[in-house]
MISE-961366 format. One record per residue (C-alpha): chain; x, y, z. Coordinates in steps of 0.5 Angstrom, whole numbers, plus 500, padded with zeros to 3 digits. Layout:
N
 c east north  up
 A    X     Y   Z
...
//
This chain:
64
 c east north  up
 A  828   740 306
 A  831   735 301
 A  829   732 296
 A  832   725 292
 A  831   722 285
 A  835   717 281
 A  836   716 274
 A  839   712 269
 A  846   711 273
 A  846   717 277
 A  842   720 283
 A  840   727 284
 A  839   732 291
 A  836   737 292
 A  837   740 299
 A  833   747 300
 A  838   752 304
 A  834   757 307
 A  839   763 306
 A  840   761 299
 A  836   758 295
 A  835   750 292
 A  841   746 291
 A  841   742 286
 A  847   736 287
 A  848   729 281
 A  852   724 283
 A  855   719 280
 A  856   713 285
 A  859   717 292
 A  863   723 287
 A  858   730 286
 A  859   731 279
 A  855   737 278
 A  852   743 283
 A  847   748 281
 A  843   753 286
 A  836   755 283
 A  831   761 287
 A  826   756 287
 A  825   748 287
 A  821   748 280
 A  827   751 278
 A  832   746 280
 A  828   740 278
 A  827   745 270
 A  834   745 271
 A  835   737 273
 A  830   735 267
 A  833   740 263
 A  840   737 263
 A  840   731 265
 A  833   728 263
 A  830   727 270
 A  822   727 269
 A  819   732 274
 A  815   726 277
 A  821   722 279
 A  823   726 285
 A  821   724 294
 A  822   727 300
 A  827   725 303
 A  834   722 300
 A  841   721 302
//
């Protein structure tokens, strides 16, 4: 599953990885500037907000 939100001038992912857990990835235009792995998709999107800002509602399924 992937999720995608976009705030001020980066965009974030959020791509569940079965074996691992929940990545989280921000780019900044086409260049990953950040990567997380979080247990839950709660805790990538705490972790999103938390950093950078990103309000919890600003997430959709889907993305690239």
């Amino acid at each position: 599953m992937r999720w995608s939100a976009r705030f001020e001038s980066r965009r974030f992912v959020i791509e569940q990885d079965e074996a691992a857990g929940f990545y989280l990835y921000v780019f900044s235009g086409e260049t990953c500037t950040h990567d997380y792995l979080q247990d839950t998709f709660e805790h990538a999107v705490d972790q999103a907000n938390q950093v950078f800002g990103v309000p919890a509602n600003a997430w959709t399924t889907g993305g690239h």
